[in-house]
C-alpha positions as YAML, in Angstrom:
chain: A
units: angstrom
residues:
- id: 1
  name: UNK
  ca: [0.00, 0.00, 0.00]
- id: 2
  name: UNK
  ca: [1.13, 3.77, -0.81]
- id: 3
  name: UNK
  ca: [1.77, 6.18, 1.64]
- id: 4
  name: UNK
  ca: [-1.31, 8.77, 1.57]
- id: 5
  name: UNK
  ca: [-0.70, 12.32, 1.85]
- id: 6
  name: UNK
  ca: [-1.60, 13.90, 5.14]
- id: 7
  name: UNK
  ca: [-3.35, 17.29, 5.19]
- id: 8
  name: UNK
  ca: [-1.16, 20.58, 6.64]
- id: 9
  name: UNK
  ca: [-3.68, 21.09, 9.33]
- id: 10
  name: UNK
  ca: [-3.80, 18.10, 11.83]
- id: 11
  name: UNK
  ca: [-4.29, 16.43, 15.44]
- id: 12
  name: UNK
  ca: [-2.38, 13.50, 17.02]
- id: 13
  name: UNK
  ca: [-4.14, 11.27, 19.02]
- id: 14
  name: UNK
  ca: [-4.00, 6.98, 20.07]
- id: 15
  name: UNK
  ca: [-6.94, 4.71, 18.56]
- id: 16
  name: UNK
  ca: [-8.09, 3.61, 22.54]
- id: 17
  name: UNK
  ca: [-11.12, 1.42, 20.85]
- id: 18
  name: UNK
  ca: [-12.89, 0.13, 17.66]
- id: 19
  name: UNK
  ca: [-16.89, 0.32, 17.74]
- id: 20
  name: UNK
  ca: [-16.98, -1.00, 14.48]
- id: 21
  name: UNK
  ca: [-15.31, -0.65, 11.09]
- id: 22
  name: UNK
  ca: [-16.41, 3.26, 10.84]
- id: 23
  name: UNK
  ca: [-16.57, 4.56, 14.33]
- id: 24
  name: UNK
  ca: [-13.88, 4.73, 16.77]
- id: 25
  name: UNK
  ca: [-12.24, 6.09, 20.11]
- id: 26
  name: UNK
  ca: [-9.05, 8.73, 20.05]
- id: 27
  name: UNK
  ca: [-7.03, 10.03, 23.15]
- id: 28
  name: UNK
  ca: [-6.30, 13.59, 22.18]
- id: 29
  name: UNK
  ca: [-7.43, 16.98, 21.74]
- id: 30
  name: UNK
  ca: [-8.90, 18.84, 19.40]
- id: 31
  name: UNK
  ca: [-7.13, 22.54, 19.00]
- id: 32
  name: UNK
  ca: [-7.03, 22.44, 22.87]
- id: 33
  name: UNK
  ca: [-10.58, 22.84, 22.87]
- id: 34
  name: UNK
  ca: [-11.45, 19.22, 23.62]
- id: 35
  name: UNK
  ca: [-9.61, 16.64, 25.30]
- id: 36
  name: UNK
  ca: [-9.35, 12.62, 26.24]
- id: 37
  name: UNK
  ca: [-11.32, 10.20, 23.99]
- id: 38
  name: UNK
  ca: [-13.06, 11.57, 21.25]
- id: 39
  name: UNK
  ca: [-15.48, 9.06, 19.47]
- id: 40
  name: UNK
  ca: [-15.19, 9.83, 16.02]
- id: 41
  name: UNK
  ca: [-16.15, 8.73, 12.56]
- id: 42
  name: UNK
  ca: [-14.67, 7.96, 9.49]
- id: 43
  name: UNK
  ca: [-15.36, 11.02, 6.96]
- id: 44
  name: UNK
  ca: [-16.18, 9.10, 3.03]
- id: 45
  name: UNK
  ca: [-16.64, 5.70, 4.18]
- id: 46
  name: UNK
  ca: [-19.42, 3.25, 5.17]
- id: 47
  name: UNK
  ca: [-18.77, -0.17, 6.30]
- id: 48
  name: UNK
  ca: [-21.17, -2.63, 7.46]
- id: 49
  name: UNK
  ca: [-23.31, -2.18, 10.72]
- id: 50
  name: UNK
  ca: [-23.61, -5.08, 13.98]
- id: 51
  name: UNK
  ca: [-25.73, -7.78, 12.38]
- id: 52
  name: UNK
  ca: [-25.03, -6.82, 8.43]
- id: 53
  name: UNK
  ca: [-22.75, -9.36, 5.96]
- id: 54
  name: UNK
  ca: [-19.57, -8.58, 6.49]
- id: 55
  name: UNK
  ca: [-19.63, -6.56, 9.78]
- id: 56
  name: UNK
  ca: [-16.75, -8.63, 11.57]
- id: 57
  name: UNK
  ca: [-14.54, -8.38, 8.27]
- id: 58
  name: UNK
  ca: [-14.19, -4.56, 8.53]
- id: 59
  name: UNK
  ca: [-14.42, -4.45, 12.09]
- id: 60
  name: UNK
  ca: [-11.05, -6.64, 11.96]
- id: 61
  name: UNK
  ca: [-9.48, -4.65, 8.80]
- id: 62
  name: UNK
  ca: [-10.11, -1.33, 10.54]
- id: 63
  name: UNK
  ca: [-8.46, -2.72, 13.85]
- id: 64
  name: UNK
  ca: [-5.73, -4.18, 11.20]
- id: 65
  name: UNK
  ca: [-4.96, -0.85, 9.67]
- id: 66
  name: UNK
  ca: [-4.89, 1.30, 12.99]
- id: 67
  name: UNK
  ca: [-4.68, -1.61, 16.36]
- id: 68
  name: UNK
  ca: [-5.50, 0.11, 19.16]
- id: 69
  name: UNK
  ca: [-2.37, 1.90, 20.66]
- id: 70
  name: UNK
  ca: [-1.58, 2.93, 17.58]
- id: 71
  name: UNK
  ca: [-0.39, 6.93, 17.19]
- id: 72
  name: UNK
  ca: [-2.55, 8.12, 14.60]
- id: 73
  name: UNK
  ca: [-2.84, 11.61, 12.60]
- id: 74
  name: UNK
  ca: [-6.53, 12.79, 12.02]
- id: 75
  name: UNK
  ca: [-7.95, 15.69, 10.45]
- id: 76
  name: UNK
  ca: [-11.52, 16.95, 11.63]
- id: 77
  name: UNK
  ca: [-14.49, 18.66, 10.53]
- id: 78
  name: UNK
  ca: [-15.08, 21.44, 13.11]
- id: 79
  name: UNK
  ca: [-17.89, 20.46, 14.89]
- id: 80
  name: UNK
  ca: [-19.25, 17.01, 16.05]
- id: 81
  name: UNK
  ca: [-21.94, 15.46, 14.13]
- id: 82
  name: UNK
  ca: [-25.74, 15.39, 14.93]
- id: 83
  name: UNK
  ca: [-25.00, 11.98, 17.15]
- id: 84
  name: UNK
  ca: [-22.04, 13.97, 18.94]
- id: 85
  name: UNK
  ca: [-19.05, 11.94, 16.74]
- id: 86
  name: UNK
  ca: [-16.42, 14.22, 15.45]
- id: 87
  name: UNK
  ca: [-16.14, 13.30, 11.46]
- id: 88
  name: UNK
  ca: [-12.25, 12.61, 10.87]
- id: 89
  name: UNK
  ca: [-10.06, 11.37, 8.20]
- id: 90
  name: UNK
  ca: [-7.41, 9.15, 9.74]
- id: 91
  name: UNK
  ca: [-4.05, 7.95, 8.89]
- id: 92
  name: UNK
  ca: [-2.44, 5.49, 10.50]
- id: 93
  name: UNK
  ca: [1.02, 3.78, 9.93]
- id: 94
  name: UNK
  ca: [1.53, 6.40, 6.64]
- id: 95
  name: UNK
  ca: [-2.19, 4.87, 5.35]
- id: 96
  name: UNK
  ca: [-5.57, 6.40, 4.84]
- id: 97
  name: UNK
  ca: [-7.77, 4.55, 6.38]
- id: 98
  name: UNK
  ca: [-10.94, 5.92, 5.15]
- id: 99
  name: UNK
  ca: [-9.30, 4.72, 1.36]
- id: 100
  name: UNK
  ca: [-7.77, 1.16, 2.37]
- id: 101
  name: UNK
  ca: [-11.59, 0.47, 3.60]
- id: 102
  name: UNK
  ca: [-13.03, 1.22, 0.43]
- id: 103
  name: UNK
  ca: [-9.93, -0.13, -1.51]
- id: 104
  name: UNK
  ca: [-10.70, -3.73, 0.31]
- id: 105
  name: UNK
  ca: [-13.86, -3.88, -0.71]
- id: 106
  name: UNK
  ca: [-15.28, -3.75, 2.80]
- id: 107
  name: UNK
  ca: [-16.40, -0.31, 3.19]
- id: 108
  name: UNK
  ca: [-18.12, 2.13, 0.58]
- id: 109
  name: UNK
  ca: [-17.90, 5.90, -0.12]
- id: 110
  name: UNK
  ca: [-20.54, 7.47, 1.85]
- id: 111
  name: UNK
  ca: [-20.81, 11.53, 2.15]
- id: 112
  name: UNK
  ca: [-24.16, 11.50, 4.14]
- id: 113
  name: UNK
  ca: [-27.49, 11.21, 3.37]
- id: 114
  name: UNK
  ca: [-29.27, 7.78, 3.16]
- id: 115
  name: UNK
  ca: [-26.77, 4.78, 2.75]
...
């Protein structure tokens, strides 16, 4: 896999948990505004919900591409979402994550809206 390139504006945090292959924990801080673990989700990517085909697969890819302890790089939107997740991109280990789940097949692009 290529490295990605990682935007000029970013935060550093540690993956602390995996909710599923979209959503996730970080230990940081946003612009010193927020701090500790930040539940975030992946920004252009949909993978599979508890109970759907393939829900374990990407569940275990995302935990693949960023384990938990893992320092990872993450750029987010401003605010948190309507369901109080911040919306990142992540990088992990030089990788986007958002683009290795779609790129395996086990996630989709997804903007909003209905999926």
């Amino acid at each position: 896999m290529t490295a990605a390139p990682v935007p000029n504006h970013v935060h550093y945090g540690i993956v602390t948990r995996w909710v599923d292959g979209d959503t996730l924990y970080i230990s940081g801080d946003l612009d010193f505004r927020i701090h500790g673990d930040l539940e975030c989700r992946l920004i252009g990517v949909n993978t599979p919900e508890k109970g759907q085909i393939n829900y374990k697969e990407a569940t275990f890819e995302a935990c693949h591409l960023a384990p938990v302890g893992t320092q990872v790089v993450f750029k987010s939107e401003k605010d948190p979402e309507k369901w109080g997740r911040w919306l990142v991109e992540l990088w992990a280990n030089d990788v986007d994550v958002d683009e290795a789940l779609i790129a395996s097949g086990l996630g989709v692009p997804y903007f909003g809206g209905k999926r």
